[in-house]
C-alpha positions as CSV (number, residue, x, y, z in Angstrom):
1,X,-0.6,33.9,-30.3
2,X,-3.9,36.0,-29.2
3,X,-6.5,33.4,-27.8
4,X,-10.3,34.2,-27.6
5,X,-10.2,37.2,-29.8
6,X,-13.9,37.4,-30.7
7,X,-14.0,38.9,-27.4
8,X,-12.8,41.8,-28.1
9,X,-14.1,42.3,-31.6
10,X,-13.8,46.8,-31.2
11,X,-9.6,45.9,-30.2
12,X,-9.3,44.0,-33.7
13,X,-10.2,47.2,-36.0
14,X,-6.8,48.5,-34.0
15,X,-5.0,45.9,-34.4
16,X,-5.9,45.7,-38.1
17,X,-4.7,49.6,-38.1
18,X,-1.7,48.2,-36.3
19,X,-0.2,45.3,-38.2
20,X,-0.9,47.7,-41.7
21,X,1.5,50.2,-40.0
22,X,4.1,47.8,-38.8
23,X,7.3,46.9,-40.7
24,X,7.3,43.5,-39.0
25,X,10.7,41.0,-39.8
26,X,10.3,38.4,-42.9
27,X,9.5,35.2,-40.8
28,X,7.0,37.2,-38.2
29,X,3.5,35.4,-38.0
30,X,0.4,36.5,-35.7
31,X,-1.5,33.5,-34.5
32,X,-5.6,34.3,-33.8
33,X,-7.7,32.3,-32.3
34,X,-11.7,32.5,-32.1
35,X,-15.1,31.8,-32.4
36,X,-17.5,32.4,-35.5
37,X,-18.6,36.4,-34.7
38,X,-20.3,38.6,-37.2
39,X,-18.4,41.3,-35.1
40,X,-14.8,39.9,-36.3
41,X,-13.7,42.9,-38.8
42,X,-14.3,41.2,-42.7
43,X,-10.5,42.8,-43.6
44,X,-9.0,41.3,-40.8
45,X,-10.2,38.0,-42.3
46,X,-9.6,38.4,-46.1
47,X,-5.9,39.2,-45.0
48,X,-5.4,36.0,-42.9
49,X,-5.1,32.2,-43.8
50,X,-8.1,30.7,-42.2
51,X,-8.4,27.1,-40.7
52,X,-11.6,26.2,-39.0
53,X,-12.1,23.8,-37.0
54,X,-15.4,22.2,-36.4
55,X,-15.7,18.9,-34.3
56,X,-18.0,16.4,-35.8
57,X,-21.5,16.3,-34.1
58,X,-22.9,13.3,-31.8
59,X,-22.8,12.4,-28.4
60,X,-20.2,9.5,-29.3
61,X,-18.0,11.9,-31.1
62,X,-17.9,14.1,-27.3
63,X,-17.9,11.5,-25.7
64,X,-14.5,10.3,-27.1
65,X,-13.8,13.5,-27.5
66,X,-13.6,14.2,-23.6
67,X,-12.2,10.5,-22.4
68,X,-9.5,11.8,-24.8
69,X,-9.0,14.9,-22.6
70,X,-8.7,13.7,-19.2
71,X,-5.4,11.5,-18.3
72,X,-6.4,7.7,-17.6
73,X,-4.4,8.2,-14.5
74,X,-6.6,10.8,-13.5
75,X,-10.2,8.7,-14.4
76,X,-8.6,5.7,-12.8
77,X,-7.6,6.9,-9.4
78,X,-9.2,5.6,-6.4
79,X,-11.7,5.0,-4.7
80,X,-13.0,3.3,-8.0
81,X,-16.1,5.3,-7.8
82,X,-14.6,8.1,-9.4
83,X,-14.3,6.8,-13.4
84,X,-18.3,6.5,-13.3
85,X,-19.0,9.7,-12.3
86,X,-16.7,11.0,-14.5
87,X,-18.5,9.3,-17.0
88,X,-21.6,11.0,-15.8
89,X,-20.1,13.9,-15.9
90,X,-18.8,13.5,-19.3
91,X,-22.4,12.1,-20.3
92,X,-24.1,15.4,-19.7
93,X,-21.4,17.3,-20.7
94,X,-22.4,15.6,-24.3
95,X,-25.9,16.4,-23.8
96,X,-25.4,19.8,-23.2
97,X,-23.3,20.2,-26.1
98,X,-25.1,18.4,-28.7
99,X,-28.5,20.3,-27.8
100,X,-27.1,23.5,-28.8
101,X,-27.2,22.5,-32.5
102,X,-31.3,22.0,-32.0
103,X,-31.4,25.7,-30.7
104,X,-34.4,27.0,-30.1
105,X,-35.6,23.4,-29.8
106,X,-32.3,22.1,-27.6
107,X,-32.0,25.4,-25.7
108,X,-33.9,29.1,-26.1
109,X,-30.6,30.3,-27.5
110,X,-27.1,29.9,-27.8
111,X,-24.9,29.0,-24.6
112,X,-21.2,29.0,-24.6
113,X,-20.5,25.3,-23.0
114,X,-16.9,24.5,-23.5
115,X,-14.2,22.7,-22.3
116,X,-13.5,24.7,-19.6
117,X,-17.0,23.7,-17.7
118,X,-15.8,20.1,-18.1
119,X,-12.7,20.5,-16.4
120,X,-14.4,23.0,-13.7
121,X,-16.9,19.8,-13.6
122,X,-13.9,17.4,-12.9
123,X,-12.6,19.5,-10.7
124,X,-15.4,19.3,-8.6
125,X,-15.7,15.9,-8.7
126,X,-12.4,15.0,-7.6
127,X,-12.5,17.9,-4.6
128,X,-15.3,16.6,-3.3
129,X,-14.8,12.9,-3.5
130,X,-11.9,13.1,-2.1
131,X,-13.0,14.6,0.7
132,X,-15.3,11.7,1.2
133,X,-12.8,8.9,0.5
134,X,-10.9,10.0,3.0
135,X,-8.1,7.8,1.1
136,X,-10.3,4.3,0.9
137,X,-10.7,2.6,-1.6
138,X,-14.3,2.5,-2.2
139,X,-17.1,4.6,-1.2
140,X,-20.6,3.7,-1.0
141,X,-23.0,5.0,-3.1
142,X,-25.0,6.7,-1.1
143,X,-22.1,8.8,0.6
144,X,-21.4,10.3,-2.4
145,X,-22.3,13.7,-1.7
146,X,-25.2,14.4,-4.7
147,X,-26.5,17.0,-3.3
148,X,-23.7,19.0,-3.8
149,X,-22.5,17.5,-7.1
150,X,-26.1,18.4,-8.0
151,X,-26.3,22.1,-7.1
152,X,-22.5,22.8,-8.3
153,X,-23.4,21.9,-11.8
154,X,-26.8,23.0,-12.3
155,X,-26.5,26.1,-10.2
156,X,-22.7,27.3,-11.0
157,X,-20.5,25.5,-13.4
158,X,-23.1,24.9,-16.1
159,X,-26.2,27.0,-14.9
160,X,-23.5,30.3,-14.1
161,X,-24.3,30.7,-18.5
162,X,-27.8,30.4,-18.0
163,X,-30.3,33.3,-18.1
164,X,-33.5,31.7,-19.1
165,X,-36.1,30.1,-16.5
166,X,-37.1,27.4,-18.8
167,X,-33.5,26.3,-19.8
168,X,-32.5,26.7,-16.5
169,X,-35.5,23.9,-15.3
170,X,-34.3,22.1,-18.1
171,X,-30.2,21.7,-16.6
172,X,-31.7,21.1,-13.6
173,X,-33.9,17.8,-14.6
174,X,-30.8,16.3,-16.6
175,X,-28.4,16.7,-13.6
176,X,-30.8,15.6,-11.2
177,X,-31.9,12.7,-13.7
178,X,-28.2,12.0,-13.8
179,X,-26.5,12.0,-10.8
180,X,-28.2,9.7,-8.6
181,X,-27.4,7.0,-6.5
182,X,-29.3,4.7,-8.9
183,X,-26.7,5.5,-11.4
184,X,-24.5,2.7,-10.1
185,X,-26.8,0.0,-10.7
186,X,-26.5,-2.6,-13.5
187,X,-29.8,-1.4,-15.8
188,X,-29.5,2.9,-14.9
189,X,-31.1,3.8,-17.9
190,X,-29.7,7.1,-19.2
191,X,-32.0,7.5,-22.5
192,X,-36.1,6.3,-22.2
193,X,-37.5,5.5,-25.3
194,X,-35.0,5.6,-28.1
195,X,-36.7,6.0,-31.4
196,X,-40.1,6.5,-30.1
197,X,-39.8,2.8,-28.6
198,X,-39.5,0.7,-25.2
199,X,-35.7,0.8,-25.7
200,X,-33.2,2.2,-23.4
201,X,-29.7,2.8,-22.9
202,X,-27.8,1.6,-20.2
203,X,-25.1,2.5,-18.3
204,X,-22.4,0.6,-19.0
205,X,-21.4,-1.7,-16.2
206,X,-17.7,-0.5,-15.4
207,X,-15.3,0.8,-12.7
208,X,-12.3,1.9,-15.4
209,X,-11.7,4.0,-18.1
210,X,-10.9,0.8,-20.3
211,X,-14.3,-0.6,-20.3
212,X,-16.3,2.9,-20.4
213,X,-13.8,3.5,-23.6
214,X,-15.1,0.1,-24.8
215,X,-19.0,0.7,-24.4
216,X,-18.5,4.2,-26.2
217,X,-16.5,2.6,-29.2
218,X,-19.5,0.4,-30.0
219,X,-22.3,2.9,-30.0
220,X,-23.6,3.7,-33.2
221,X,-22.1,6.8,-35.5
222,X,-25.2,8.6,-35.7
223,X,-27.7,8.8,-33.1
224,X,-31.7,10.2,-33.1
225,X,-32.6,13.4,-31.4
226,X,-34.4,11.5,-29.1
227,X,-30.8,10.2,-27.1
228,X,-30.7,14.3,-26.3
229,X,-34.2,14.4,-25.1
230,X,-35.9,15.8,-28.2
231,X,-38.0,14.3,-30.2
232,X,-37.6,12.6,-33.4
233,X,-38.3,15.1,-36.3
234,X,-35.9,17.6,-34.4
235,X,-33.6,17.2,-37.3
236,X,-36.6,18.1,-39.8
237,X,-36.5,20.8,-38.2
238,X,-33.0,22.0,-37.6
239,X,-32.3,21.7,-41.5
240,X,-35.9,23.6,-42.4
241,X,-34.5,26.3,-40.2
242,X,-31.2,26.3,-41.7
243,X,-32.8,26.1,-45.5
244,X,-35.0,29.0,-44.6
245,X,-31.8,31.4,-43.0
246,X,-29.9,30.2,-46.7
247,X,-32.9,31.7,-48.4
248,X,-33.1,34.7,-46.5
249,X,-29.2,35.3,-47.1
250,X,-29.8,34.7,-50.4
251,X,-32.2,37.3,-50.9
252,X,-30.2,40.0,-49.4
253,X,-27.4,39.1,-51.8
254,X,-29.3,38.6,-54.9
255,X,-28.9,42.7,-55.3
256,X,-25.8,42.3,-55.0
257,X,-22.9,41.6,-57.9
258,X,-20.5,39.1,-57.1
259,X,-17.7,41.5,-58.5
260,X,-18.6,44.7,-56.4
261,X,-17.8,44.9,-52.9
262,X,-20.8,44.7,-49.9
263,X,-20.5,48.1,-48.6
264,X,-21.6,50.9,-50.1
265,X,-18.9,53.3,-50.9
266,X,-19.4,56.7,-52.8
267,X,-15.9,56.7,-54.9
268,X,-16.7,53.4,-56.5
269,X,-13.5,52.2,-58.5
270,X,-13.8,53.8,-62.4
271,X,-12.9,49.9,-63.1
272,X,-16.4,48.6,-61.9
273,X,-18.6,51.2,-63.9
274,X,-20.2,50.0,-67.3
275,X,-21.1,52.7,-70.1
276,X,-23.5,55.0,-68.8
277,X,-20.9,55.5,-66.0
278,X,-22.5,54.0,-62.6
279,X,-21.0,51.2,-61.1
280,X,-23.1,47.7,-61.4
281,X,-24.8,47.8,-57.7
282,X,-26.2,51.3,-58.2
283,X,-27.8,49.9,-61.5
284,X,-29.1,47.0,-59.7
285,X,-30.2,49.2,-56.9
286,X,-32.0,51.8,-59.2
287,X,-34.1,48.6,-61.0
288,X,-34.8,47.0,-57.8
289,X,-36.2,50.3,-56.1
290,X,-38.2,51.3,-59.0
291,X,-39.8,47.6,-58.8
292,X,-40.6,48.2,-55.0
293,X,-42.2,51.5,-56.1
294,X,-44.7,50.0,-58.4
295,X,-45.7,47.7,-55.4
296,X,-46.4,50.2,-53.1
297,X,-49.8,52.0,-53.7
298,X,-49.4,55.4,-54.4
299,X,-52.0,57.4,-51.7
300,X,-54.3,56.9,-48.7
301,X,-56.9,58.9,-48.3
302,X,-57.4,59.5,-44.4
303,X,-60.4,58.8,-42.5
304,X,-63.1,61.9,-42.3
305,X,-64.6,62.5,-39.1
306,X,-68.0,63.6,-38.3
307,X,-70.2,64.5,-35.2
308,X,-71.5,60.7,-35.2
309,X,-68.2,59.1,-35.8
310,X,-65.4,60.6,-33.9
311,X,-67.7,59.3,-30.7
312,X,-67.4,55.5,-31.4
313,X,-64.3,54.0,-30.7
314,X,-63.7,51.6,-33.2
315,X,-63.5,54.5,-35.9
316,X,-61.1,56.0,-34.0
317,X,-58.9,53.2,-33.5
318,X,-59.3,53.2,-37.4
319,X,-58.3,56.5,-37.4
320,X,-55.2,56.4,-35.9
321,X,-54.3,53.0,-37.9
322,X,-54.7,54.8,-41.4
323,X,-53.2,58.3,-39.8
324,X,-49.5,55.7,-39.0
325,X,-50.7,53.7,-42.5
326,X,-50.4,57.6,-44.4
327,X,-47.5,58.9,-42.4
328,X,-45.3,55.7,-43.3
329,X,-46.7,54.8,-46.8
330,X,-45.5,58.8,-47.7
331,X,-41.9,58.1,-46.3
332,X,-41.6,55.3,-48.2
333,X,-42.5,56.5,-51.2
334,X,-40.5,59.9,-50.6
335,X,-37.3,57.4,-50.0
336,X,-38.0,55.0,-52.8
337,X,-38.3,57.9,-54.8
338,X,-35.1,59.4,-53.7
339,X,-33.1,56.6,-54.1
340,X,-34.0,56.1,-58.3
341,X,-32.7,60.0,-58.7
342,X,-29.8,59.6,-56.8
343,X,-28.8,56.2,-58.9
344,X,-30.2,58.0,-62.0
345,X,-27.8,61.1,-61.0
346,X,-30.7,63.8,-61.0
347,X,-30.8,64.5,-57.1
348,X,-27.5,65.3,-54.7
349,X,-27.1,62.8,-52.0
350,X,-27.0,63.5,-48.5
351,X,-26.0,61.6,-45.3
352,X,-29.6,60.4,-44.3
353,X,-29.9,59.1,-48.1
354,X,-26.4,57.4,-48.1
355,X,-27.4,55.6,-45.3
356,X,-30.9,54.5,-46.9
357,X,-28.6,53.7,-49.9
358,X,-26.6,51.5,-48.5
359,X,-29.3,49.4,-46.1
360,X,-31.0,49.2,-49.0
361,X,-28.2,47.6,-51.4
362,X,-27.1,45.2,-48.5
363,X,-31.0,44.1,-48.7
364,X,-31.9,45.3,-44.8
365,X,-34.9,47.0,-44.0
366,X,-34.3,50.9,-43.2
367,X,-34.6,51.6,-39.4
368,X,-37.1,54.6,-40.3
369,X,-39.7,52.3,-41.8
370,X,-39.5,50.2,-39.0
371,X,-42.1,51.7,-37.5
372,X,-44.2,48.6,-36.4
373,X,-42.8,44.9,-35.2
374,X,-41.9,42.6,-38.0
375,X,-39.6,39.4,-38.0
376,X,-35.4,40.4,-37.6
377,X,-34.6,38.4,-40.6
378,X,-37.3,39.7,-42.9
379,X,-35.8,41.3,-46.3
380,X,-36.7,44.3,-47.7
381,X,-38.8,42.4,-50.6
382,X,-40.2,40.5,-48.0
383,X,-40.8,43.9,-46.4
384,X,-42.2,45.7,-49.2
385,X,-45.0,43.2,-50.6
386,X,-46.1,43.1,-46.5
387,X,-46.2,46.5,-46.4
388,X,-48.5,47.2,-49.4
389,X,-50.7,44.7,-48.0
390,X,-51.0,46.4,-45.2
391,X,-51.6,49.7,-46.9
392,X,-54.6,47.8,-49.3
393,X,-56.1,46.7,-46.5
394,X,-56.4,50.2,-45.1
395,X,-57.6,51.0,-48.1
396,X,-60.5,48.5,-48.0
397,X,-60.8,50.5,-44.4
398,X,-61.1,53.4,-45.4
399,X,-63.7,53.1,-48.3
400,X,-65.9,50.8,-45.9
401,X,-65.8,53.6,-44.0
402,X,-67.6,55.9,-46.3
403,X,-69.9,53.8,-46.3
404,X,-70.8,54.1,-42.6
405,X,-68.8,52.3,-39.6
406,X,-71.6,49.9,-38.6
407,X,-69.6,48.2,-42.0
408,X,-66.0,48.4,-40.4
């Protein structure tokens, strides 16, 4: 068994090399393990089984999930203070967790908080409450040592992933929100305004693993956005954001048929070509780029200086806009135009146009035409209609211009 994988995602196009040139006994079976990575080689995966495993969402859901981890022995041990900080712990540990699926709302991006941060958090716990109990019993509240609780989590065990000033403020405010000595009295709140009103939660009011398990088992399956700190409509926004990303994948693939493979390959199987003898994709392709070439306009005229002109600077900020506007608007064209004869078979390929070919088929905007910022998940319709836009308006520019620059 090979743990973790997904960190290592160049190693697996070796190992896929490997296990196609081994001669492995009849009952031999490779176990992988790993995350969801876009790096993960696609014929590593169509060659395995695959089982995914994907914990239901919800604070209650982690919360049973990590009583479940950590031996009752363990929680129970004295001084009796210990199973509520471990419930504490366990607590944020959720919160952490649960914000990730709200990202960028929860957190500015994606952390890695896993299991191993809540047993480096118990860890902790038990090091340093031990050293206080000195073998009592009880301890006091207010000799628990916070401070050092407080800084250990936010500062190494949780905040050692984080690389953002804001989320980093943010950790910080739920473990000093959290670990408290007010956290061992009756009516600690640990959620304000549920729902938008005056309710609260409450710790429950416990010194074994018994009772927290109890208090847990009755909270409700589904909880608001609002127990994680976020407000209400969070979820209106997590699904808008996941709708949109369907639609933006769906886009890409609509170019695509279902029968051909993603990549782009030159010797396409004689199996996959219709009568005129290209394969389906490269007909697609051809139609689509002869669409986008009927929405781009077909010439900008440049700017023309004169003796009164070229001294104001707002023409020559023009200028230089419709000079980028030209240079662009003719590689385009040039590529779009390129890309029918090669699908129509009256021009040779060469590398630079196999590579426009085949960014162009997966739906991804050419890095040559990305010449001025745009959003990373834009498609190349998206792409296209935006540009000649942009090339109209310069249009608009230009012809104002003959007209004198006091009309810019």
């Amino acid at each position: 068994m090979l743990k973790n994988v997904h960190l290592a995602p160049q190693w697996l196009v070796q190992l896929e090399k490997k296990l196609h040139s081994l001669t492995p006994h009849s009952s031999f079976r490779l176990f992988l393990t790993l995350e969801i990575n876009p790096k993960v080689p696609v014929n590593l995966l169509r060659t395995s089984r695959i089982l995914v495993f994907e914990p239901p969402p919800g604070i209650k859901a982690n919360l049973i999930r990590t009583f479940s981890a950590v031996p009752a022995a363990r929680m129970n041990k004295e001084p009796s203070e210990r199973a509520r900080l471990y419930f504490l712990l366990a607590w944020l540990h959720a919160i952490m967790q649960e914000r990730l699926r709200y990202v960028p709302l929860g957190w500015s991006k994606k952390y890695e908080f896993n299991e191993p941060d809540l047993k480096m958090g118990c860890d902790t716990l038990d090091t340093w409450i031990e050293n206080v109990a000195q073998g009592r019993t009880n301890v006091p509240p207010n000799k628990v040592p916070w401070d050092a609780f407080k800084t250990l989590l936010s500062q190494c065990i949780y905040g050692g992933r984080i690389d953002n000033d804001f989320d980093q403020r943010l950790l910080t405010s739920f473990v000093h929100r959290l670990f408290t000595v007010e956290s061992f009295e009756h009516d600690f709140a640990l959620v304000h305004n549920v729902d938008g009103s005056s309710k609260k939660i409450a710790i429950p009011d416990g010194t074994r693993r018994e009772q927290f398990m109890d208090w847990i088992a009755q909270l409700p399956d589904n909880q608001t956005p609002s127990w994680l700190g976020l407000p209400n409509n969070a979820e209106k926004v997590l699904l808008t954001t996941r709708g949109y990303d369907m639609v933006i994948k769906l886009l890409r693939m609509q170019n695509l048929d279902l029968e051909d493979d993603v990549e782009y390959h030159a010797d396409a199987d004689d199996a996959a070509r219709d009568v005129d003898g290209r394969p389906s994709w490269m007909r697609s392709l051809s139609t689509s780029t002869a669409q986008w070439l009927s929405f781009v306009p077909e010439s900008l005229n440049p700017l023309k200086r004169t003796t009164d002109n070229i001294k104001d600077p707002l023409f020559r900020f023009y200028e230089r806009e419709v000079n980028i506007g030209l240079r662009l608007l003719k590689d385009v064209r040039a590529g779009l135009t390129a890309v029918v004869e090669c699908c129509d078979g009256t021009r040779k390929q060469t590398n630079e146009l196999r590579s426009l070919i085949s960014d162009l088929a997966k739906g991804i905007i050419p890095h040559s035409w990305r010449r001025y910022n745009v959003p990373t998940d834009l498609t190349v319709i998206q792409w296209v209609v935006d540009f000649s836009e942009r090339v109209k308006q310069l249009q608009k520019v230009v012809k104002a211009a003959g007209a004198g620059v006091s009309e810019l």
